[in-house]
N, CA, C and O atoms as a GROMACS GRO file, in nm:
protein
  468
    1UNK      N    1   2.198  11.253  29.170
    1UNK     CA    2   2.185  11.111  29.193
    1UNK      C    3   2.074  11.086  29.295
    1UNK      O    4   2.060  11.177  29.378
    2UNK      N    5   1.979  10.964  29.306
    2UNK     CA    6   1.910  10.957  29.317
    2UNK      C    7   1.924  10.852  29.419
    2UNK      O    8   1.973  10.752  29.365
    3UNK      N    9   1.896  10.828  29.569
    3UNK     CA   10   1.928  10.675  29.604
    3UNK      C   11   1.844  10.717  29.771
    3UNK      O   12   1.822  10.819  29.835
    4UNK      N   13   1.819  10.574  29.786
    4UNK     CA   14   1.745  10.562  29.899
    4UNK      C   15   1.812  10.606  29.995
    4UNK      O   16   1.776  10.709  30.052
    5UNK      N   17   1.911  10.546  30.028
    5UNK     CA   18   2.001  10.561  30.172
    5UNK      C   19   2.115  10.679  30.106
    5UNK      O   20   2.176  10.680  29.999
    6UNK      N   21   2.114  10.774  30.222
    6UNK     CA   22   2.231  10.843  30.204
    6UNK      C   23   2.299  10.920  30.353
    6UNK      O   24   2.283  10.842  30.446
    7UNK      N   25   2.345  11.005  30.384
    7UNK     CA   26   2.401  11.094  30.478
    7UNK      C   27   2.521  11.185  30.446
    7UNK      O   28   2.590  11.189  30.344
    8UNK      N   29   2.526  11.235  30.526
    8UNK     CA   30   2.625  11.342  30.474
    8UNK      C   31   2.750  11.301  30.537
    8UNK      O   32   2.753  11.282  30.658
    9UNK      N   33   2.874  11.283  30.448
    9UNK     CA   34   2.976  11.215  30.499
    9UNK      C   35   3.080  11.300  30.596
    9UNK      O   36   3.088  11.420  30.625
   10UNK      N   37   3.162  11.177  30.635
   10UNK     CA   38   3.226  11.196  30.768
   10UNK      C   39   3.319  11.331  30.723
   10UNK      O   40   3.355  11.350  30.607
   11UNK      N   41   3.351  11.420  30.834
   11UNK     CA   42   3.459  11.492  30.799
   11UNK      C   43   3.576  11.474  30.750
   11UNK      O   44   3.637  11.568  30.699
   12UNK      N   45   3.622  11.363  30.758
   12UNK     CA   46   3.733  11.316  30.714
   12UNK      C   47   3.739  11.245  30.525
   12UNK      O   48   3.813  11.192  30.443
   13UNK      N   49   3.645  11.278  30.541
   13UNK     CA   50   3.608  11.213  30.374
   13UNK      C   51   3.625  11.313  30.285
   13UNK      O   52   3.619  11.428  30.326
   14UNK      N   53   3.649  11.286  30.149
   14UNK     CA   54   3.661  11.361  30.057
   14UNK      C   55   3.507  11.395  29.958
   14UNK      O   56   3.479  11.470  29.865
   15UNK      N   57   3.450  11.314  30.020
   15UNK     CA   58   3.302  11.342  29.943
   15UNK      C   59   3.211  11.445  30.020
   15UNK      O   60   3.257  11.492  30.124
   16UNK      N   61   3.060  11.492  29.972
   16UNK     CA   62   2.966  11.541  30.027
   16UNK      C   63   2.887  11.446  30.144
   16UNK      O   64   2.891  11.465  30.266
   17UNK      N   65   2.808  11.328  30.063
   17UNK     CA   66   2.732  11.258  30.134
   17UNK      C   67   2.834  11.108  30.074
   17UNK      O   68   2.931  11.100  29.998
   18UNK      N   69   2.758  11.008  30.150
   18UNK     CA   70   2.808  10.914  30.148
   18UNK      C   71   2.658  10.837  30.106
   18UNK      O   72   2.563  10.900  30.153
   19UNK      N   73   2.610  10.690  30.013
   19UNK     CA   74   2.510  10.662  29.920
   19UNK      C   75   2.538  10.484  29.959
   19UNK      O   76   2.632  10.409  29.984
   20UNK      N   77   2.419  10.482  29.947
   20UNK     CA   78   2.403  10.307  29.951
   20UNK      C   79   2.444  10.224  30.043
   20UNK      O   80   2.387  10.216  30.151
   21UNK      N   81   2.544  10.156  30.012
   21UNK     CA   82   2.624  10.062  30.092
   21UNK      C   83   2.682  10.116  30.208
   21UNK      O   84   2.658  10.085  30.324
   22UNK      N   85   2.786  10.227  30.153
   22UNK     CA   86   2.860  10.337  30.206
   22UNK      C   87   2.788  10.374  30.286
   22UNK      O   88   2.846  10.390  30.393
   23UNK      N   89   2.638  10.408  30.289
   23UNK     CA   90   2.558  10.454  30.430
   23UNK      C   91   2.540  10.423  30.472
   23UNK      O   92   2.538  10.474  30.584
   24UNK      N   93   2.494  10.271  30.450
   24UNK     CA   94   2.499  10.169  30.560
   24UNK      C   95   2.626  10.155  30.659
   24UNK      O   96   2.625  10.156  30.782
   25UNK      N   97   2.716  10.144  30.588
   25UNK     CA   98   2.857  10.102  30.687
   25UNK      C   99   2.869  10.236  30.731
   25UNK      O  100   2.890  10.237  30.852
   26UNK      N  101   2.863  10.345  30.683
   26UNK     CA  102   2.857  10.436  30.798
   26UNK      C  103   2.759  10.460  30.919
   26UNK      O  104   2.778  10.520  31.025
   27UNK      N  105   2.663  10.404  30.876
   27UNK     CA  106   2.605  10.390  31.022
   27UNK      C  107   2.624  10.316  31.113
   27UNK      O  108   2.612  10.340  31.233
   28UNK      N  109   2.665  10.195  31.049
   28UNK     CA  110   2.716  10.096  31.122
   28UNK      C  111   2.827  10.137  31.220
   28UNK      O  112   2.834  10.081  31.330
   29UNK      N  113   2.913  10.234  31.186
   29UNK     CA  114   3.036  10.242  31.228
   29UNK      C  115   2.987  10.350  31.359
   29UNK      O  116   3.012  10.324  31.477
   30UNK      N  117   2.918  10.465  31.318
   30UNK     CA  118   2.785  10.556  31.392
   30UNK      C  119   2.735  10.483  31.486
   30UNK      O  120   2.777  10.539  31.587
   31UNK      N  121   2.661  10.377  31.526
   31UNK     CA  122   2.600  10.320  31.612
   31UNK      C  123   2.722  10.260  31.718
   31UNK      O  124   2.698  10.245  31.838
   32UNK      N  125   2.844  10.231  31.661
   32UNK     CA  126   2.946  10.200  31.726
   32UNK      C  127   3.040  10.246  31.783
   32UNK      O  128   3.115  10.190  31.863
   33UNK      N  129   3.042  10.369  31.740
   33UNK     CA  130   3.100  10.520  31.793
   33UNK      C  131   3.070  10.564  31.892
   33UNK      O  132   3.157  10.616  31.961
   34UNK      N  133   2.932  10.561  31.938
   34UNK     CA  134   2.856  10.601  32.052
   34UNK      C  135   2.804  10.534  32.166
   34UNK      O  136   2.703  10.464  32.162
   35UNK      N  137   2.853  10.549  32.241
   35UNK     CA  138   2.834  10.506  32.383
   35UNK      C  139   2.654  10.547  32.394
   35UNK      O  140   2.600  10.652  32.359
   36UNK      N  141   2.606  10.455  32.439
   36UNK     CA  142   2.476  10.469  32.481
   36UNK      C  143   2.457  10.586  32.625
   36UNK      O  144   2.530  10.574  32.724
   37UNK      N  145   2.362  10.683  32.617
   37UNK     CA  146   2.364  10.732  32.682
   37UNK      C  147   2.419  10.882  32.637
   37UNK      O  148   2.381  10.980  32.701
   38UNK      N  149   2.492  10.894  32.546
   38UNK     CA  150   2.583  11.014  32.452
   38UNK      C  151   2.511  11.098  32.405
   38UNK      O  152   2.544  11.216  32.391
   39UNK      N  153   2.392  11.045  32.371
   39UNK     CA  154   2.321  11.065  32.251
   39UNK      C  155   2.184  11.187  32.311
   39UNK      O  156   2.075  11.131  32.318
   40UNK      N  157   2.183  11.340  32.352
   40UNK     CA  158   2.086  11.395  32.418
   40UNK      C  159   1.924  11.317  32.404
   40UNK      O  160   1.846  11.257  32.479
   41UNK      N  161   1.928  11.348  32.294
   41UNK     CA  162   1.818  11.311  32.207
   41UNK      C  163   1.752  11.127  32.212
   41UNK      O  164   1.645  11.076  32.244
   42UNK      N  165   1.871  11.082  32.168
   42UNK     CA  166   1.829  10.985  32.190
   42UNK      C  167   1.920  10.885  32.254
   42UNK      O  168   2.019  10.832  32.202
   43UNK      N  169   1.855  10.859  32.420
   43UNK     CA  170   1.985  10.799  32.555
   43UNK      C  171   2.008  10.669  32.490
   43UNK      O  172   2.126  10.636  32.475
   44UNK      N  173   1.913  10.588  32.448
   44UNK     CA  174   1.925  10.439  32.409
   44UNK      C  175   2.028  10.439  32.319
   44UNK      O  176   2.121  10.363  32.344
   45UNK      N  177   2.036  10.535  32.181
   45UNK     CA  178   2.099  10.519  32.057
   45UNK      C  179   2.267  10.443  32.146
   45UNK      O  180   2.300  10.449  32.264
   46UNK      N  181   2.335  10.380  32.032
   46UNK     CA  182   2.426  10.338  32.058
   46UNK      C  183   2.486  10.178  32.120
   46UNK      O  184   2.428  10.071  32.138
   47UNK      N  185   2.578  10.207  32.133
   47UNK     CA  186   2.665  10.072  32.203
   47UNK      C  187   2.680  10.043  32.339
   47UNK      O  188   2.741  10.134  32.396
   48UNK      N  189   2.649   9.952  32.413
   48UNK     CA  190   2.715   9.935  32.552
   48UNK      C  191   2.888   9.875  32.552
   48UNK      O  192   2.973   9.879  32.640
   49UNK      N  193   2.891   9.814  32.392
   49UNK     CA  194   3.045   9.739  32.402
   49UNK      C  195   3.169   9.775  32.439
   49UNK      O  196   3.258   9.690  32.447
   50UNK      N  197   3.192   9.904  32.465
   50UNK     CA  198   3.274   9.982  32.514
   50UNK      C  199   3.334   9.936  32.671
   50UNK      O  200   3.451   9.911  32.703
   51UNK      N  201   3.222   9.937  32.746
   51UNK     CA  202   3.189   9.895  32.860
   51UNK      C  203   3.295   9.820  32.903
   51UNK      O  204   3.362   9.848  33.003
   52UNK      N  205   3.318   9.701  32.811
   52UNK     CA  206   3.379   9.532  32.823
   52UNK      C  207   3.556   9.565  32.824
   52UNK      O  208   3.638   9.493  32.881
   53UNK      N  209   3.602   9.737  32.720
   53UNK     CA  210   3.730   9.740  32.714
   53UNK      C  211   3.833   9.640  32.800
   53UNK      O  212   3.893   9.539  32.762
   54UNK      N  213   3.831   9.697  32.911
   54UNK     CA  214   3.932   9.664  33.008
   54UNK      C  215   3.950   9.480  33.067
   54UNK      O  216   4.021   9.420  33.148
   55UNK      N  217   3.858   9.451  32.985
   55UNK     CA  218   3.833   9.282  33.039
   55UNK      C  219   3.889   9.213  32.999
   55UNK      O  220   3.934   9.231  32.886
   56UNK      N  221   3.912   9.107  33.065
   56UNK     CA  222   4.013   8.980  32.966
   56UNK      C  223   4.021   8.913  32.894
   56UNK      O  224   3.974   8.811  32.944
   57UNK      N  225   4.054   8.887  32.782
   57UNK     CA  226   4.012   8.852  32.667
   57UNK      C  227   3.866   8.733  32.691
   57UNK      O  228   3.763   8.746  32.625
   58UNK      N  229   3.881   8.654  32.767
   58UNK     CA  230   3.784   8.518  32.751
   58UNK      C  231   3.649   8.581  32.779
   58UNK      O  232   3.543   8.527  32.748
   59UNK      N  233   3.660   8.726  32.854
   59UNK     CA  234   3.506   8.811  32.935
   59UNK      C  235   3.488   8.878  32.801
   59UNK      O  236   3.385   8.857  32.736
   60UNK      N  237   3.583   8.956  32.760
   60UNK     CA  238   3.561   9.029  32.625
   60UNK      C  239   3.507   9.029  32.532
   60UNK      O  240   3.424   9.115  32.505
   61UNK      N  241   3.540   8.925  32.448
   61UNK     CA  242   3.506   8.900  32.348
   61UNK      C  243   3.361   8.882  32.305
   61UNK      O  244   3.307   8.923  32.202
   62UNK      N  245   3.292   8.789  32.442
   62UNK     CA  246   3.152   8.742  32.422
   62UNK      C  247   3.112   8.852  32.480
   62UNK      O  248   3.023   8.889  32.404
   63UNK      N  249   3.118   8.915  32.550
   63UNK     CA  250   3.056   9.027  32.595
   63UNK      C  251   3.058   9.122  32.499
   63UNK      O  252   2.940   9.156  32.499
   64UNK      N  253   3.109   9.184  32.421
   64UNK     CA  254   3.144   9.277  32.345
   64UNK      C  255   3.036   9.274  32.176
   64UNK      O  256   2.974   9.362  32.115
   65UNK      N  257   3.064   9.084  32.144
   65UNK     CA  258   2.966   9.044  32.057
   65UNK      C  259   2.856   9.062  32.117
   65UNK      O  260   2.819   9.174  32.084
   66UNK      N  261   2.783   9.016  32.186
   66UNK     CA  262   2.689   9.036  32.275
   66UNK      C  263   2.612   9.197  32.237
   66UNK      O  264   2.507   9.227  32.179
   67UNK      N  265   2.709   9.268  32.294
   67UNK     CA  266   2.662   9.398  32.287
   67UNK      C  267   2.651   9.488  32.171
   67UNK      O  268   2.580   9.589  32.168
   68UNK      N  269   2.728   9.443  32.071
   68UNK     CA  270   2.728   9.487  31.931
   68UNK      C  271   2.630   9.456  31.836
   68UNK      O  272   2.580   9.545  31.767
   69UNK      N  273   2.584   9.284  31.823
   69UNK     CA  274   2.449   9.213  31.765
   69UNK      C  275   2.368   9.317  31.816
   69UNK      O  276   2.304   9.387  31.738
   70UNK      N  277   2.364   9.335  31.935
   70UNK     CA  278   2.201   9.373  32.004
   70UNK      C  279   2.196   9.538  31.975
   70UNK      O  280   2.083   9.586  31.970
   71UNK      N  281   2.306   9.625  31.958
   71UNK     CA  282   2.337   9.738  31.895
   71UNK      C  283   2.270   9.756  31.746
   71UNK      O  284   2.184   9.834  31.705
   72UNK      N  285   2.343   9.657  31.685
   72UNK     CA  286   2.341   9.665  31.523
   72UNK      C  287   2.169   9.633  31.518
   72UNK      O  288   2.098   9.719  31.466
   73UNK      N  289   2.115   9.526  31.564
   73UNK     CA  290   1.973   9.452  31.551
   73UNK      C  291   1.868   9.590  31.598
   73UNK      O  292   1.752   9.581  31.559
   74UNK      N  293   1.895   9.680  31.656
   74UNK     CA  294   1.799   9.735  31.714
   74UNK      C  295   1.826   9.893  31.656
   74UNK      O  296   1.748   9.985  31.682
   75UNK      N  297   1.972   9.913  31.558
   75UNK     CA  298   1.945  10.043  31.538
   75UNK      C  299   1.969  10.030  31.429
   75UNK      O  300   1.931  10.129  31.367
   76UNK      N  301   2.031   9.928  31.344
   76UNK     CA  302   2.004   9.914  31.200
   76UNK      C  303   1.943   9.764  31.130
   76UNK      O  304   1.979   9.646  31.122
   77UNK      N  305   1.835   9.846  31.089
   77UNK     CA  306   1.724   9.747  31.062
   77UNK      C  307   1.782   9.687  30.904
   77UNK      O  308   1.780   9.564  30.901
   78UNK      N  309   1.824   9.742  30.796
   78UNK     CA  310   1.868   9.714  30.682
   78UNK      C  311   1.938   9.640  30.671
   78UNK      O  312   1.965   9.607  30.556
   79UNK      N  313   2.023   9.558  30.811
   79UNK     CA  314   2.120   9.502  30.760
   79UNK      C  315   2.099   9.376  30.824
   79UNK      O  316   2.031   9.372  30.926
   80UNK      N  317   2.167   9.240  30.760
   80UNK     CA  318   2.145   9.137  30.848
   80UNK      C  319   2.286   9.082  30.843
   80UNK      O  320   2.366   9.062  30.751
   81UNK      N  321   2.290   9.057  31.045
   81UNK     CA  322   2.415   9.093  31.079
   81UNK      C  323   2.472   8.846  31.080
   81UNK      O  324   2.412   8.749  31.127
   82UNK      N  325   2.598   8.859  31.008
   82UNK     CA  326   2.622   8.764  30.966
   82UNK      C  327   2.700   8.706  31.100
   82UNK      O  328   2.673   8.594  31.144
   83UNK      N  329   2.798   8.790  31.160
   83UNK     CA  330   2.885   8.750  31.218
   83UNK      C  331   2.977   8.885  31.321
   83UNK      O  332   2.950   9.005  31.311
   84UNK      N  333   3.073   8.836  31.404
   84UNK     CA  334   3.160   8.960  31.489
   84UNK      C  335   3.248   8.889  31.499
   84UNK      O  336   3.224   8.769  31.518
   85UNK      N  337   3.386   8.938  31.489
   85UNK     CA  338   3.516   8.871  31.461
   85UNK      C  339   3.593   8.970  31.488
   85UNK      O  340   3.581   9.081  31.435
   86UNK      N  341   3.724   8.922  31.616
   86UNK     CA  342   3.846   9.000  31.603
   86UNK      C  343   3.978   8.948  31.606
   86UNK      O  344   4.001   8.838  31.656
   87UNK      N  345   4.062   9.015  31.560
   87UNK     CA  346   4.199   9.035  31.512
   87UNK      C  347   4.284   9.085  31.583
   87UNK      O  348   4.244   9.192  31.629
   88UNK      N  349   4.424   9.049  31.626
   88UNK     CA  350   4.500   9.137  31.680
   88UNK      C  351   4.507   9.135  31.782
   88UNK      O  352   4.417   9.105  31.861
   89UNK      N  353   4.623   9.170  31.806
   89UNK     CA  354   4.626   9.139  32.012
   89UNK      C  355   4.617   9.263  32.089
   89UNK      O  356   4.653   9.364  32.026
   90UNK      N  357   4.565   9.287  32.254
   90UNK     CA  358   4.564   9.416  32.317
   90UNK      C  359   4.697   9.447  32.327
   90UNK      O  360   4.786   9.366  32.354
   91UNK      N  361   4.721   9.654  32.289
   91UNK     CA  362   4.602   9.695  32.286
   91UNK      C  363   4.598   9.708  32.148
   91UNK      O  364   4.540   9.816  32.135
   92UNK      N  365   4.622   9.665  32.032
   92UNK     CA  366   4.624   9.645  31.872
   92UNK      C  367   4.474   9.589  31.859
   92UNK      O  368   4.467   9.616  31.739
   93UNK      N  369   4.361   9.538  31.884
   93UNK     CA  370   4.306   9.507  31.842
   93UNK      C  371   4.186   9.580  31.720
   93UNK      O  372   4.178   9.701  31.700
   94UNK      N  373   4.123   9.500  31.668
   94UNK     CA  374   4.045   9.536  31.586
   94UNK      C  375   3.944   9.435  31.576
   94UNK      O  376   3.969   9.317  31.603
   95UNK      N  377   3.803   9.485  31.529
   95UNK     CA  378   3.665   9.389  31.546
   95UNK      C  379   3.622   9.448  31.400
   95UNK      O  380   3.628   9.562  31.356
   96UNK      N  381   3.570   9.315  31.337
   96UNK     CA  382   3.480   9.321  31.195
   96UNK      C  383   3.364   9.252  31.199
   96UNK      O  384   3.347   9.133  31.226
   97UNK      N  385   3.266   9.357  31.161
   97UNK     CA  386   3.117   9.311  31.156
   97UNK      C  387   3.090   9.300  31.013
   97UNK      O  388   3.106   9.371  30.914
   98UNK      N  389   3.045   9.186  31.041
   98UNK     CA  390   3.054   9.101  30.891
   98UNK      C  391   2.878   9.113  30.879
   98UNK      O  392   2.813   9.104  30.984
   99UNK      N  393   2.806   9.134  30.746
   99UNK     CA  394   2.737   9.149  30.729
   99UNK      C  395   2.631   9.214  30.601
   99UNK      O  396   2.689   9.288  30.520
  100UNK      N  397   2.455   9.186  30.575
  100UNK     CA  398   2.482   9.193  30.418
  100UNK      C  399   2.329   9.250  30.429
  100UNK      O  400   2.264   9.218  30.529
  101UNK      N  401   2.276   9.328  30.335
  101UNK     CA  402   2.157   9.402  30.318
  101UNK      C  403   2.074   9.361  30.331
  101UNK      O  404   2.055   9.274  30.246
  102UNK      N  405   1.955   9.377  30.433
  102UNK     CA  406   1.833   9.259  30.488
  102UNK      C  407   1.716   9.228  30.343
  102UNK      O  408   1.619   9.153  30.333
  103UNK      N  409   1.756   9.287  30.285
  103UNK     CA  410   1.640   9.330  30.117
  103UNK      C  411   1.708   9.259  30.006
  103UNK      O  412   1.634   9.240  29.909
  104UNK      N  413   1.834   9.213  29.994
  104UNK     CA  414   1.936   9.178  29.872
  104UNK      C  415   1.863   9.048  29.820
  104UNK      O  416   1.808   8.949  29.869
  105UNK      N  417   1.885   9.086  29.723
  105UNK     CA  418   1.811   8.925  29.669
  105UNK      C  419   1.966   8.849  29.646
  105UNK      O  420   1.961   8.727  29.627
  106UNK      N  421   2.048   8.888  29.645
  106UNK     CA  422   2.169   8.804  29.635
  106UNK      C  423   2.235   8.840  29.738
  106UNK      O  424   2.246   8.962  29.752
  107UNK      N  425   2.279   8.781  29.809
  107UNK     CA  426   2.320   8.784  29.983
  107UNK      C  427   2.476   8.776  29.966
  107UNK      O  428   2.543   8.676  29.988
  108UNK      N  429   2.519   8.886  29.929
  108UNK     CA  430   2.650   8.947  29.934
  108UNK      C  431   2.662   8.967  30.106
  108UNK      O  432   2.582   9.022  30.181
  109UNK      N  433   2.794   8.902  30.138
  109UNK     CA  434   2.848   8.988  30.256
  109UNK      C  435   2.948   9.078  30.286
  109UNK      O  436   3.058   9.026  30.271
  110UNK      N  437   2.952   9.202  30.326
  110UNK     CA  438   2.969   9.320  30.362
  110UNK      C  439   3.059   9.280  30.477
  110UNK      O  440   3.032   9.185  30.550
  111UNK      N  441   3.207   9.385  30.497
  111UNK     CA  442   3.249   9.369  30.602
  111UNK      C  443   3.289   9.540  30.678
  111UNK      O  444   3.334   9.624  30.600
  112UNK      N  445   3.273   9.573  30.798
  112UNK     CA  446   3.318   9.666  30.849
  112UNK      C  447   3.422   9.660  30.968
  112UNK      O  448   3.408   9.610  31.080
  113UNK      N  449   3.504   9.709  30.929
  113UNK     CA  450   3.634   9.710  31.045
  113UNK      C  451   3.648   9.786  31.138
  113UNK      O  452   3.705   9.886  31.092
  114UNK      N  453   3.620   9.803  31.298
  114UNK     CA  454   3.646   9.897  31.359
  114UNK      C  455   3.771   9.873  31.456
  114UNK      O  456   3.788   9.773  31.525
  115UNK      N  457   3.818   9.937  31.451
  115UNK     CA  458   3.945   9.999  31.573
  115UNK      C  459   3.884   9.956  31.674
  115UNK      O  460   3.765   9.988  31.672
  116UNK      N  461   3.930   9.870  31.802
  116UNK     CA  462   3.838   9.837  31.948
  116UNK      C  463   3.987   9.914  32.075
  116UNK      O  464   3.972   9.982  32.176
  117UNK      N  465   4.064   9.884  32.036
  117UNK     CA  466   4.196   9.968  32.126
  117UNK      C  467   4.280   9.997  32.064
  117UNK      O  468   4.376  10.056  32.115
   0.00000   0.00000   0.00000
């Protein structure tokens, strides 16, 4: 198979690589995984949103969006980021980055769910 975007998928997956869409949201999820600074190679790669955990919801939230846009905008260029939205109360929460292929001629939106506590 033949496709622009790919990577080699997560350990936890049942596949080889992961293709298309699927690579996208895995990077997405990749850029969000990583604490800025983690990264030998590269200190910038990553998230500061981590940072915000312990804050109270009203500091949180905007801070956290904040730090995720400017994450997603600067380490994945393919995607254009629609929205940040969360669910669930501490420490249950969960954050979805809503969002859709910067190239699509039909502007499907894409959602990714991450675990935040």
């Amino acid at each position: 198979m033949l496709t622009r975007h790919w990577q080699i998928a997560p350990l936890a997956s049942d596949k080889d690589i992961v293709t298309d869409l699927d690579d996208i949201n895995q990077c997405i999820i990749n850029i969000l995984s990583t604490r800025k600074g983690t990264d030998v190679t590269r200190p910038n790669f990553g998230s500061d949103h981590l940072n915000f955990i312990d804050l109270p919801e009203d500091l949180f939230i905007p801070n956290v969006t904040r730090e995720v846009i400017l994450a997603i905008n600067t380490w994945e260029k393919r995607v254009l980021l629609e929205k940040v939205t969360f669910s669930g109360q501490a420490p249950h929460l969960s954050m979805s980055v809503h969002w859709r292929v910067a190239e699509a001629i039909v502007d499907q939106i894409h959602l990714t769910d991450i675990r935040v506590k």
